[in-house]
C-alpha positions as CSV (number, residue, x, y, z in Angstrom):
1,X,-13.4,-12.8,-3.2
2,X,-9.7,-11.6,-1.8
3,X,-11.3,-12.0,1.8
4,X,-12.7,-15.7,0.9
5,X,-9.2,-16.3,0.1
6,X,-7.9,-14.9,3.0
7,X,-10.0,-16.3,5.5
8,X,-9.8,-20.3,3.8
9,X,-5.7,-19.6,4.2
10,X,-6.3,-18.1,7.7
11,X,-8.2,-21.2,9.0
12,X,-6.3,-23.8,7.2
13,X,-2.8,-22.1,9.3
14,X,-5.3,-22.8,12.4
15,X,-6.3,-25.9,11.3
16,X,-2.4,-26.8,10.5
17,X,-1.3,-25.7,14.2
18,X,-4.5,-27.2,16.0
19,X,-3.4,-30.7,14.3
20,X,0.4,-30.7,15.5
21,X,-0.8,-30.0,18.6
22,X,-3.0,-32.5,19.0
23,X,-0.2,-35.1,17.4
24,X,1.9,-33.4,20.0
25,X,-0.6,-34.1,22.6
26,X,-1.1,-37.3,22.0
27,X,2.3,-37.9,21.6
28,X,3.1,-37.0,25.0
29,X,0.8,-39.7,26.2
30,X,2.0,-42.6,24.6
31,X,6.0,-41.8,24.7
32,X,5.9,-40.9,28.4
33,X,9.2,-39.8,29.6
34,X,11.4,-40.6,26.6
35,X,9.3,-38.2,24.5
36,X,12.1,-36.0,24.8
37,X,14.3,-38.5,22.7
38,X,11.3,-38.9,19.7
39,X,12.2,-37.1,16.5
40,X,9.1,-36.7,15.8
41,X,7.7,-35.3,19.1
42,X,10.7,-32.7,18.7
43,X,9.4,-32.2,15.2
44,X,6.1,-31.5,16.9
45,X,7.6,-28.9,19.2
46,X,9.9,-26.8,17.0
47,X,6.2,-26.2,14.6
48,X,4.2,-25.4,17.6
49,X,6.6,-23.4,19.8
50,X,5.4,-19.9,18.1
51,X,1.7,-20.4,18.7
52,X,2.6,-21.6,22.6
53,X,5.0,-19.1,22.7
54,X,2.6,-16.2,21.6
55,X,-0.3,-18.3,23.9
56,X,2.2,-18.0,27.1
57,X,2.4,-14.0,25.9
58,X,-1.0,-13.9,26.0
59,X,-2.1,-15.6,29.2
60,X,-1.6,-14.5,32.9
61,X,1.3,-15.6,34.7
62,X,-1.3,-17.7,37.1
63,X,-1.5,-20.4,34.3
64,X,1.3,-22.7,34.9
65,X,3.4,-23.6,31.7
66,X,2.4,-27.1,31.6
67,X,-1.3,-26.3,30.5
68,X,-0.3,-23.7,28.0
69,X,-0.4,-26.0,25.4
70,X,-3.5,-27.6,26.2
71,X,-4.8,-23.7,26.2
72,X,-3.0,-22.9,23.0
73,X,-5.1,-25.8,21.2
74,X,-8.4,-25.0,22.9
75,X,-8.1,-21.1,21.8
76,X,-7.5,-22.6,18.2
77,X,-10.1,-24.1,18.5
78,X,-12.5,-21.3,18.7
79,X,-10.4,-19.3,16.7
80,X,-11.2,-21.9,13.9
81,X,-15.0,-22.0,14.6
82,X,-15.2,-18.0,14.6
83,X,-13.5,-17.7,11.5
84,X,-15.8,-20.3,9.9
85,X,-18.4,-18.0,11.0
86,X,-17.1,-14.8,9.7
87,X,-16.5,-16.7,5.9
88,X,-20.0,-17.9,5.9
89,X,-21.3,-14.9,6.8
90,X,-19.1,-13.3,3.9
């Protein structure tokens, strides 16, 4: 029961981060260069900067900074799907 628990709260974090960086994502598109300006884009980066930050820890050096992001949202991605696993197989 406590690992049900933890595993919903686990995935929701994901879930959570996986959304602001899509908003952040899409964002970027439709802003263009004055996304820097948009409260709300620098909303977007202040909540995702620990999961990039601990993404850019994890990667190579080979992988350029500008597709860490994309990366960061992709390996939420799975890491939402596995844990969906591992609770239904609980």
């Amino acid at each position: 029961m406590a690992a049900d628990l933890l595993l919903s709260l686990l995935r929701s974090l994901v879930e959570v981060a996986g959304f602001f960086l899509l908003g952040q994502g899409v964002l970027y598109l439709l802003a263009g260069p004055t996304r820097d300006r948009n409260n709300i884009y620098q909303l977007f980066c202040v909540v995702t900067k620990p999961v990039v930050s601990g993404v850019r820890w994890l990667m190579p050096r080979v992988i350029i900074d500008r597709h860490i992001p994309a990366v960061s949202f992709f390996l939420l991605f799975w890491l939402w799907i596995a844990l969906a696993y591992v609770r239904r197989l609980i």
